[in-house]
Every structure is written in C-alpha cells, then in structure tokens.
C-alpha positions as CSV (number, residue, x, y, z in Angstrom):
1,X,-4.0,14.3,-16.4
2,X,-1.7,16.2,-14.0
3,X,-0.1,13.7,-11.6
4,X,2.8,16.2,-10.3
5,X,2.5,19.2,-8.1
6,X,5.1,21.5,-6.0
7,X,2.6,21.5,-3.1
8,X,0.7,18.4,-1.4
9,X,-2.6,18.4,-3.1
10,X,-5.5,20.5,-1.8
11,X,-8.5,18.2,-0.7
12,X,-10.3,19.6,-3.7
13,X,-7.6,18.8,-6.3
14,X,-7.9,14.8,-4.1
15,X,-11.4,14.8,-4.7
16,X,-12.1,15.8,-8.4
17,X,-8.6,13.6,-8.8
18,X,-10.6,10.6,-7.6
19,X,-13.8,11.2,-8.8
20,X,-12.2,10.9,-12.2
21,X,-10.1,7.7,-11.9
22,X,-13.4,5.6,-9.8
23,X,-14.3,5.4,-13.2
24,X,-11.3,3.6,-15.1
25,X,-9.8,0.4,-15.4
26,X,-6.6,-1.1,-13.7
27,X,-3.8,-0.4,-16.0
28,X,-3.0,-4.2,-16.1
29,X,-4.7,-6.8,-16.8
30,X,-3.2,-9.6,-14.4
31,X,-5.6,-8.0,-11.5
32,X,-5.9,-10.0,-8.2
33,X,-2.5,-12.0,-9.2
34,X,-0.6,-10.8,-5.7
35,X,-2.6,-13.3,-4.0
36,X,-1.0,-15.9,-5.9
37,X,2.2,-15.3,-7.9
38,X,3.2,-12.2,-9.8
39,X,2.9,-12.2,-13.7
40,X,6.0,-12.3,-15.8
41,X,7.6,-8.7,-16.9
42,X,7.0,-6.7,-13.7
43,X,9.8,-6.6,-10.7
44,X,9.1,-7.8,-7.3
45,X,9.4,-6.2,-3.9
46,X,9.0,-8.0,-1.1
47,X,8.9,-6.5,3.1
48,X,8.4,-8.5,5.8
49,X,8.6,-7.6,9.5
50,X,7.7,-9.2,12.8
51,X,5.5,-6.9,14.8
52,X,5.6,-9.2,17.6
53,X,2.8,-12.0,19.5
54,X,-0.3,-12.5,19.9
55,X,-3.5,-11.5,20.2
56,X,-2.9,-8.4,21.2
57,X,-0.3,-7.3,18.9
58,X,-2.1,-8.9,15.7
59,X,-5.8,-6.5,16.7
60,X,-3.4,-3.9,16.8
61,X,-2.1,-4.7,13.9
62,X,-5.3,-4.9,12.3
63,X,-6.5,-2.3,13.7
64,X,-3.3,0.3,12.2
65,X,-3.8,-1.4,8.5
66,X,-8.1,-0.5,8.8
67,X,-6.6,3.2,9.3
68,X,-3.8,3.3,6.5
69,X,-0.9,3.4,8.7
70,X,1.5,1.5,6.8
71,X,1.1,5.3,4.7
72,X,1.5,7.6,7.2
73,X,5.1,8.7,6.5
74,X,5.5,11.9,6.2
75,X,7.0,11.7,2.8
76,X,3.7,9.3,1.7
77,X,0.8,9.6,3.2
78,X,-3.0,8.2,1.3
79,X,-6.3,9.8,1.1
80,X,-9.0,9.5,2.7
81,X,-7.4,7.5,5.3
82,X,-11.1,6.8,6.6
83,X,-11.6,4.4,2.9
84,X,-12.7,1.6,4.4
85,X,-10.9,-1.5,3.1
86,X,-13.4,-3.0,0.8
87,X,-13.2,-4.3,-2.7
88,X,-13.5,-1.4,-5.2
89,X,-12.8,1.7,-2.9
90,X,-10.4,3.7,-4.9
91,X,-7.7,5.8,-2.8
92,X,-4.8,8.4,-3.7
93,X,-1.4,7.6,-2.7
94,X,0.5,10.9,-2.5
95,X,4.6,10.4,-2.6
96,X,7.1,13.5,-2.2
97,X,10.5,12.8,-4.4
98,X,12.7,15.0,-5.9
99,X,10.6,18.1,-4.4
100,X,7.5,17.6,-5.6
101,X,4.5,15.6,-4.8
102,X,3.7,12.1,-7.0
103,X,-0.3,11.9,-7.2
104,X,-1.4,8.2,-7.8
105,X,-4.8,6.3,-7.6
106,X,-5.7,2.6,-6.6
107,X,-8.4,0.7,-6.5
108,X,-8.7,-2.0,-4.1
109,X,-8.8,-5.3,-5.7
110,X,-9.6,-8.2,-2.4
111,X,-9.4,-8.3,0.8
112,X,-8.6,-11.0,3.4
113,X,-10.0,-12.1,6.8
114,X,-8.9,-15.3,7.6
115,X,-8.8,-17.3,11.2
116,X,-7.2,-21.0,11.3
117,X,-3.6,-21.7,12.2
118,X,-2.2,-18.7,10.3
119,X,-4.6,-16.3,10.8
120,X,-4.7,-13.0,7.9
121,X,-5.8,-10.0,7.9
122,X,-5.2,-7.9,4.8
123,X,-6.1,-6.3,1.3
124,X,-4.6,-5.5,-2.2
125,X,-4.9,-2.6,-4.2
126,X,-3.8,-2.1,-8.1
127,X,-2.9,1.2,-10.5
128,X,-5.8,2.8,-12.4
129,X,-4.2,5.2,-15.1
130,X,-3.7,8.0,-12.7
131,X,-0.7,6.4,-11.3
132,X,3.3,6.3,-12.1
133,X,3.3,2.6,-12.1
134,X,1.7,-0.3,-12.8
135,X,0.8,-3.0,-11.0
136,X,-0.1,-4.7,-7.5
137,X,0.4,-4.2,-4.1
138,X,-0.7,-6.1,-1.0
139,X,-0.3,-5.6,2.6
140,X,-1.3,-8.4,4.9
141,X,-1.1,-9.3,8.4
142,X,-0.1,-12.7,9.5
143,X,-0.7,-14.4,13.0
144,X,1.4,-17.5,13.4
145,X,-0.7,-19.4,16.4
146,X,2.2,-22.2,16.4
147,X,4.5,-19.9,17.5
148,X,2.7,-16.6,18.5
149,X,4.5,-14.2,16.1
150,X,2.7,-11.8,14.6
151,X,4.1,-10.7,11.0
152,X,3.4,-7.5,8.9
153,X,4.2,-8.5,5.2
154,X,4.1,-7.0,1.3
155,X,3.9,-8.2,-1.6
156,X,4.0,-5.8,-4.7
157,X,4.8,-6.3,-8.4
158,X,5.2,-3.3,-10.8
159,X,6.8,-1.5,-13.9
160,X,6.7,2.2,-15.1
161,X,3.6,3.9,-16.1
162,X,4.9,7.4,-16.8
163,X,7.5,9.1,-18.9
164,X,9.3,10.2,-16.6
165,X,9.2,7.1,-13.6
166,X,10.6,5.2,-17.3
167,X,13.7,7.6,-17.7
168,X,14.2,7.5,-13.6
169,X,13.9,3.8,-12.9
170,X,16.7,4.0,-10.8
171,X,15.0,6.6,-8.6
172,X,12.0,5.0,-8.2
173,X,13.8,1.7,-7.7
174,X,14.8,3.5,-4.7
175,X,11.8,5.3,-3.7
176,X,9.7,1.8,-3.5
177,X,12.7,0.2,-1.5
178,X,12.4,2.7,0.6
179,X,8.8,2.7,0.9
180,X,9.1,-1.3,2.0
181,X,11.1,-0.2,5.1
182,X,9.3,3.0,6.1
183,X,6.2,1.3,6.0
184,X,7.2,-1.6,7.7
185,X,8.7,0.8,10.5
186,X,5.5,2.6,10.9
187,X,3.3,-0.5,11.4
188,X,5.9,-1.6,14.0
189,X,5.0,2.5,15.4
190,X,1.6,1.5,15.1
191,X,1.0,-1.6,16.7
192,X,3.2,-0.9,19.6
193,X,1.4,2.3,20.5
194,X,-2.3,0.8,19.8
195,X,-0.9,-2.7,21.7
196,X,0.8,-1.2,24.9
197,X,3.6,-3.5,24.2
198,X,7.5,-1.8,23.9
C-alpha cells in the first residue's frame, strides 16, 4: 500500500485510496477510548484554545469543525472536506513533511452533540491500516454557559504504524505538535471570520 507520494494526491489516487481502506479495521483495538481516558503504551497530545463567547462564536465554531477546518493548513489538509461527521465515514488526512506528501485514512469512531451547562460539539476519528500511526483523535468544541467561553479542544493518543514514522519518531513528534497549534490557529481563523467577531 503506497502511503507516500512527491505530489499531493490526485482525486483519483484519494478515491481508489479510500475505497480500499472503508473496508478494514482500526489498527487498535482500544477504539472509542478518547472519550474517556487513553489506553496504556500510546503518547498523549493534548491542544486547547479559547475561541472566545458565546453563542455566536460556539455556531461558528461548529459550523468550521462540520467543514474540516481545523485541517485546512496548507501543509495538511483532509478529503472530502464535504464527509459529513457521522459515525463510520472514513476520510484521508494528507500531511506534507520532509517534501513529500503522508497519505493516511480514518474512520470516524463517535460523535458528540451535547446542550446542558457545558455544551459539546464534536467527533473522533481512529487509524485504519492506511495510516502512519495508530490511534485516536478527537476534536470537540466546548461552550462554558457559566462563564461564556467558548473552547476548541484535542485529545489524541498514538504510536508509530510505519517503518519509517518508527525510525523518525522524533520528526513526527514534531510534526503532531505542530499539528496541535496550527489547527488550533486555524479554528481561531475560522470562527472569527464565520462569527464577525475580531
């Protein structure tokens, strides 16, 4: 399975690429455990950003995670950013390190839609085999009513699935730091443009 290309992927490469992985299992079996606690022998990353208050700013907010923002990077980006956030949608993550583009898949594992005093609005997603880790990310959208402030907030837990993600730990170390604050940048991108707020 090729996973690595010199050129972002064509849109047929993405679609035979995910009509191949809808069919496999997550590549670890602790699936759905980000809405709890992470299992034992994976590293955690954790990003958390206020994105501002209320009601305006958390439909915004909402709004910019239904269309895959937190992705939209330049260096990352997902397809099809028009996969509606439902349990068992499988997406491709594309990342662009060390000159060429990563190709991973996902699946998405739960969603949440909360309202009460911390309202949520979010979904996780886990690795299927086509993908240079393993494990579990989720990206949720908290709106404290107590105070107003509207949070933006992941939760990932992961470990190398590829040869050569296992002999550049330290790269990718980076690479999903970095991912944490670009993302969090471009939902605070997002919601201001979609919320008229500055």
């Amino acid at each position: 399975m090729r996973l690595l290309y010199l050129r972002k992927p064509s849109l047929e490469v993405l679609g035979k690429f995910l009509s191949e992985q809808s069919h496999l299992d997550f590549t670890y079996s602790a699936v759905g455990a980000t809405a709890a606690i992470a299992p034992v022998g994976f590293v955690v990353d954790r990003t958390r950003v206020e994105l501002g208050r209320g009601a305006k700013v958390f439909a915004a907010a909402k709004d910019a995670l239904r269309r895959w923002q937190q992705f939209r990077l330049g260096w990352v980006d997902v397809w099809s950013p028009t996969t509606s956030l439902e349990a068992g949608q499988v997406v491709a993550i594309m990342g662009r390190a060390l000159g060429v583009w990563w190709l991973n898949s996902c699946r998405v594992v739960f969603t949440v839609d909360d309202s009460g005093p911390i309202s949520r609005f979010g979904f996780a997603y886990g690795t299927l085999p086509g993908h240079v880790e393993c494990g579990e990310e989720r990206f949720l959208i908290e709106w404290d009513l107590s105070s107003d402030r509207v949070f933006y907030d992941i939760f990932a837990f992961s470990k190398p699935n590829h040869i050569l993600t296992r002999l550049g730990y330290p790269f990718a170390r980076q690479f999903q730091k970095h991912f944490g604050i670009d993302s969090a940048a471009a939902m605070v991108r997002a919601v201001h443009a979609g919320s008229g707020t500055t």
